[in-house]
N, C-alpha and C positions, 0 to 999 in steps of 0.2 A: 382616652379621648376627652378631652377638653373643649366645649363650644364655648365661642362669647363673644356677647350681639349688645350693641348700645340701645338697640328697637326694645329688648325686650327684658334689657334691665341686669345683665352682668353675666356670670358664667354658670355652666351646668356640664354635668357629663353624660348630658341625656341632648338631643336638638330641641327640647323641652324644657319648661320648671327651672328656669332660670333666677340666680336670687345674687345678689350684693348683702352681703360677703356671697361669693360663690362657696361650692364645698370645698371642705377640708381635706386637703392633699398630704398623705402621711407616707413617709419612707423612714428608713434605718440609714444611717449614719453613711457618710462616702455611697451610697447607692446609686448606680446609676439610674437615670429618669428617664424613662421614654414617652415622650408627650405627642398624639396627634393632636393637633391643636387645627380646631375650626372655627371661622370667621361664620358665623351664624346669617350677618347681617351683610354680609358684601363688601363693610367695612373697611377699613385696613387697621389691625391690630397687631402689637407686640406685646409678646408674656415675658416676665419677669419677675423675679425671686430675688425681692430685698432680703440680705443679709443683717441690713439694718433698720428697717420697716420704715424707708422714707420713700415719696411718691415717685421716685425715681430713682430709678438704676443709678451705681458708682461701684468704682473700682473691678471689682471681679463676680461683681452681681452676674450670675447666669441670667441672659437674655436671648430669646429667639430673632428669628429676622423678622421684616415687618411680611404680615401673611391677610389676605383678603379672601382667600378659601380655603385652602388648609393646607398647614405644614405639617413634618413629621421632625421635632426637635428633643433633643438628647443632652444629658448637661450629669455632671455628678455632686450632688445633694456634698454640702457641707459634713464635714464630720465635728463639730456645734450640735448638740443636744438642743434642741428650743423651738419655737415657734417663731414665724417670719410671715411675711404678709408678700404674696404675689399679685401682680397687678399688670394691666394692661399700660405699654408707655401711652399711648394716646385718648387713653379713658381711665386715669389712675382712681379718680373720685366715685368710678359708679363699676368698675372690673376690676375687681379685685376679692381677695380669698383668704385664705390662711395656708400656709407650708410650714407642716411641722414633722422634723425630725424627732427620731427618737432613736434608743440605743438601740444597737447592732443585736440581732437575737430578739427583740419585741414582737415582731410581726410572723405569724407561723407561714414556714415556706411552704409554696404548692405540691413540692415533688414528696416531700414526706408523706404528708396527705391523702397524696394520691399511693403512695406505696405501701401506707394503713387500707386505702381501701380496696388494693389491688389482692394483698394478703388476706382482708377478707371473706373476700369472692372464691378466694383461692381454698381456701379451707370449707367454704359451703361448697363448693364442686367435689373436694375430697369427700366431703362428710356423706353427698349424695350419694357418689359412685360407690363408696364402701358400705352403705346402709341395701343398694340397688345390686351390688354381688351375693348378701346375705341370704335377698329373695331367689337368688335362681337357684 
């Protein structure tokens, strides 16, 4: 989720703590992006992701529709290694961020993670019951 409010100064991912630059939006390469994007301030904003860091969208810049309370926008991240600069089209000078890509494999996925942690659990539940047979 993405808020961004001109009242209170750029973007956050919190309805809070809002700052120009907003944070740093990091994905891996061709990713898709799923952005709830919220208008903090009643606003009417559109987000976008210069591919060439100019204060406006061209070409094939992914851009959202214009939103005043929130949308739910989807776009697939450039396969360009590099850093690029997101910004709102109607607040470019005070909403705006950083989007940077990075290579495919950088970012550790959730599902392994969680199947390190699942394995875990799994082996203290063995470790109980086999120590919890000894006693009887």
């Amino acid at each position: 989720t993405l808020y961004g409010s001109v009242v209170q100064g750029g973007w956050s991912f919190t309805s809070t703590n809002f700052t120009s630059p907003g944070p740093v939006i990091v994905v891996e390469q061709g990713d898709t992006v799923n952005l709830t994007l919220v208008s903090n301030d009643g606003y009417t904003h559109r987000f976008f992701v210069s591919y060439t860091n100019d204060t406006s969208p061209i070409g094939s810049d992914p851009q959202s529709m214009d939103f005043s309370s929130s949308t739910i926008y989807s776009f697939s991240a450039t396969n360009t290694v590099g850093t690029y600069e997101y910004r709102c089209y109607y607040h470019p000078s005070l909403l705006w961020g950083y989007f940077e890509v990075v290579p495919t494999g950088s970012i550790p996925e959730f599902e392994p993670l969680m199947m390190t942690l699942l394995s875990m659990v799994g082996i203290g539940i063995v470790a109980f019951a086999s120590r919890r047979r000894r006693r009887i």
